[in-house]
C-alpha positions as CSV (number, residue, x, y, z in Angstrom):
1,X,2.0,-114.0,53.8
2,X,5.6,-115.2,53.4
3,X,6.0,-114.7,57.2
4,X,3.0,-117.1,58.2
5,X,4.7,-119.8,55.4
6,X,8.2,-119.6,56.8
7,X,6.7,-119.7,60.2
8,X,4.2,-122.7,59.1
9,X,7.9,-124.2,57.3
10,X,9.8,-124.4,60.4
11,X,7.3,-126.0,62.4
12,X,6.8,-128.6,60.0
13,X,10.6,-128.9,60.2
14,X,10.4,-129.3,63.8
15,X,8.0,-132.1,63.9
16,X,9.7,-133.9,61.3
17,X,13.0,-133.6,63.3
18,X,11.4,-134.0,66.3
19,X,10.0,-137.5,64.7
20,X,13.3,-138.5,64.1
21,X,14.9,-138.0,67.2
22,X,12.1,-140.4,68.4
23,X,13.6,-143.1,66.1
24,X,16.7,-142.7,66.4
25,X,16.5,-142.8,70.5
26,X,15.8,-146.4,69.5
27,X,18.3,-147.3,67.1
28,X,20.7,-146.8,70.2
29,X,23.4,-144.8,72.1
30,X,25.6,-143.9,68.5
31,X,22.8,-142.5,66.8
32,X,21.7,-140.4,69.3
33,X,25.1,-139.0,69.6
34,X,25.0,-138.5,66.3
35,X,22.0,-136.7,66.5
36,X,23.0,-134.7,69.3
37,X,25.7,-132.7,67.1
38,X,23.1,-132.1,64.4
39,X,22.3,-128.0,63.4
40,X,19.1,-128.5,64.4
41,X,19.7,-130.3,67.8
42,X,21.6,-127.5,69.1
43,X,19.5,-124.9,67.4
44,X,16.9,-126.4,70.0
45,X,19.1,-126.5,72.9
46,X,19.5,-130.4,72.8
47,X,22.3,-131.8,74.7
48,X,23.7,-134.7,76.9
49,X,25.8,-135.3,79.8
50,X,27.5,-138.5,81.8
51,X,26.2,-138.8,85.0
52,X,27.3,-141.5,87.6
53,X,24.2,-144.4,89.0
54,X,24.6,-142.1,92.2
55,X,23.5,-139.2,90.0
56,X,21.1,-141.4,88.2
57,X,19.6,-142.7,91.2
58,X,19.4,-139.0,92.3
59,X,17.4,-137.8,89.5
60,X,15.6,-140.9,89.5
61,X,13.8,-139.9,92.9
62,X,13.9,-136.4,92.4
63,X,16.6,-135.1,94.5
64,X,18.0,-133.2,91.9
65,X,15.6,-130.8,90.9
66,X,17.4,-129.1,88.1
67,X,20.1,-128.9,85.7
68,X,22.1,-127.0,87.5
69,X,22.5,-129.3,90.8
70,X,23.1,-132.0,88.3
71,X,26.4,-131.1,86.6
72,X,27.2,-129.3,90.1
73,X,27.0,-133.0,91.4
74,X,28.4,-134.4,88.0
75,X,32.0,-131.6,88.3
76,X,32.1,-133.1,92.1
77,X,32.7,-136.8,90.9
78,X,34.9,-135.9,88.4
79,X,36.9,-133.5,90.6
80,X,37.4,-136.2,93.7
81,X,37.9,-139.2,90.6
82,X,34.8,-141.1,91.9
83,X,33.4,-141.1,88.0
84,X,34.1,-144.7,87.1
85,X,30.9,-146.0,84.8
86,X,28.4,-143.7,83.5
87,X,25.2,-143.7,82.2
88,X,23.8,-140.6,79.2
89,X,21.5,-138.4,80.0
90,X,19.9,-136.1,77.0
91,X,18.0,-133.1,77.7
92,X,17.1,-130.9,75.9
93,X,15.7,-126.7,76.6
94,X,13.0,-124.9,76.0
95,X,11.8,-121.6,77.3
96,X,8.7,-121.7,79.3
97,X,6.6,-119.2,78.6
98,X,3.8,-119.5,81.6
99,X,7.2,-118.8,84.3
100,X,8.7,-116.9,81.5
101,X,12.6,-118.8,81.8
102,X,14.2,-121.4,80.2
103,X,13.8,-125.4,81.5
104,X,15.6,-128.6,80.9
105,X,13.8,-131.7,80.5
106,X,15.4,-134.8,80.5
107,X,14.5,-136.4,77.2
108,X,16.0,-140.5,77.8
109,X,19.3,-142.1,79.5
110,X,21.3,-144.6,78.0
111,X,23.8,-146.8,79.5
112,X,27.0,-146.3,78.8
């Protein structure tokens, strides 16, 4: 009984947070932030990272297919200084259970 309640808890927690983060998202770029270094945010693998308009435009028509070729792209710029303006992307993870591993979705971008 106290195990459905706490499980029933959380997830009411979740929506309520998840709620937030929609409102916030709209309030702007600071509040986001904000939100990103909240407990729960990184309890549910929430996260951002600056990406270049190349990048952007890469994502943008899919030839970046995952997280990983992202920031591989992302430590390239900043390694050969070509990281000038820069645009926010937040994600955040979630394990899949269908291909049993963990994904990143990319939640909104905001210009820097």
């Amino acid at each position: 009984m106290v195990k459905g309640s706490l499980k029933e808890s959380k997830e009411v927690v979740d929506e309520s947070m998840w709620a937030d983060w929609q409102n916030v998202k709209c309030k702007g770029l600071k509040y986001a932030q904000d939100f990103i270094q909240s407990y729960w945010a990184i309890e549910n693998g929430f996260g951002f990272v600056h990406v270049s308009q190349d990048i952007l435009n890469k994502i943008l028509k899919g030839d970046l297919k995952t997280f990983e070729e992202i920031t591989t792209f992302q430590q390239l710029e900043i390694k050969n200084l070509e990281f000038t303006e820069y645009y926010n992307v937040y994600y955040y993870t979630l394990f899949d259970k269908n291909i049993e591993q963990e994904i990143t979705i990319i939640d909104s971008v905001f210009i820097n």
